[in-house]
C-alpha positions in Angstrom: 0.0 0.0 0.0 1.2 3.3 -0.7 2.7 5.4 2.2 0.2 8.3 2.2 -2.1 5.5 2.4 -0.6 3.9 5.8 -1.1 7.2 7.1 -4.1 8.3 6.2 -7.2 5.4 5.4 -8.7 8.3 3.8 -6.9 8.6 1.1 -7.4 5.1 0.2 -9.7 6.1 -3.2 -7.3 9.0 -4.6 -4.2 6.5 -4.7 -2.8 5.3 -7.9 -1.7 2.5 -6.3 -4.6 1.0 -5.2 -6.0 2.0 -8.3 -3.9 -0.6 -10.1 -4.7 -3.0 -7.5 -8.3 -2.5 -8.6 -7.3 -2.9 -11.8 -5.5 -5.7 -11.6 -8.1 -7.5 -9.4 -11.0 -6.9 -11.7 -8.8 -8.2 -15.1 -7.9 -11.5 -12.7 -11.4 -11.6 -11.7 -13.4 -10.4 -14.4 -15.4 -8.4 -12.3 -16.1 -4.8 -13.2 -14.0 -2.3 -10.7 -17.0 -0.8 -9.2 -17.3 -4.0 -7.7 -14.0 -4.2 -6.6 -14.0 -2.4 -2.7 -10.9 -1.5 -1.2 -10.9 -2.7 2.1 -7.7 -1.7 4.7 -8.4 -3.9 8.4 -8.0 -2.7 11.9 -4.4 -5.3 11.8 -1.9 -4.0 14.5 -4.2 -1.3 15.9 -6.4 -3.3 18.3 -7.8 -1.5 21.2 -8.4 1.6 19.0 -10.5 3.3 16.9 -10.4 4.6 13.6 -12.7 6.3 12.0 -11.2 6.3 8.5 -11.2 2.5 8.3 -14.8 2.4 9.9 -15.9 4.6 7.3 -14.6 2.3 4.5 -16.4 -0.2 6.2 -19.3 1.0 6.5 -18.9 2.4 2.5 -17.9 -1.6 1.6 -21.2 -2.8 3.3 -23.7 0.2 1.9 -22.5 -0.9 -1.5 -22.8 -4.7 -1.0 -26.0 -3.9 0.6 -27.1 -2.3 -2.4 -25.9 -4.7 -5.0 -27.8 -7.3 -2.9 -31.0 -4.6 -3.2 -30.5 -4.5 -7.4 -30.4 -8.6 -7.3 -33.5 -8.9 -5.4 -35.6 -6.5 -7.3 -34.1 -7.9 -10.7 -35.7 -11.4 -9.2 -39.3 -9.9 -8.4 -40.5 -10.3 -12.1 -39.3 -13.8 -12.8 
């Protein structure tokens, strides 16, 4: 991860690095990159909080929640 990164979690979306990640992930996947979610863990900083990664949490789970919204009303008709 890039070190601007490692210091700030909110940063995570104007990287180039991680940009290529997401790149990368969706040619190896075949998935599109808006389905691609950058995701950075709480790993070494146990006891604390940070709001940075909570927020890309909580922006990871909104977004799954909505693709899971699209499926189910794509399902209603059939």
């Amino acid at each position: 991860m890039c070190q601007h990164v490692k210091q700030d979690k909110r940063l995570i979306f104007h990287s180039p690095t991680v940009k290529e990640l997401v790149r990368k992930t969706s040619h190896a996947t075949g998935l599109t990159e808006m389905w691609i979610l950058p995701f950075v863990n709480y790993t070494g900083e146990q006891g604390t909080v940070n709001e940075a990664i909570d927020r890309l949490a909580l922006r990871s789970l909104l977004t799954l929640l909505n693709f899971a919204y699209d499926f189910m009303e794509s399902q209603k008709g059939e």
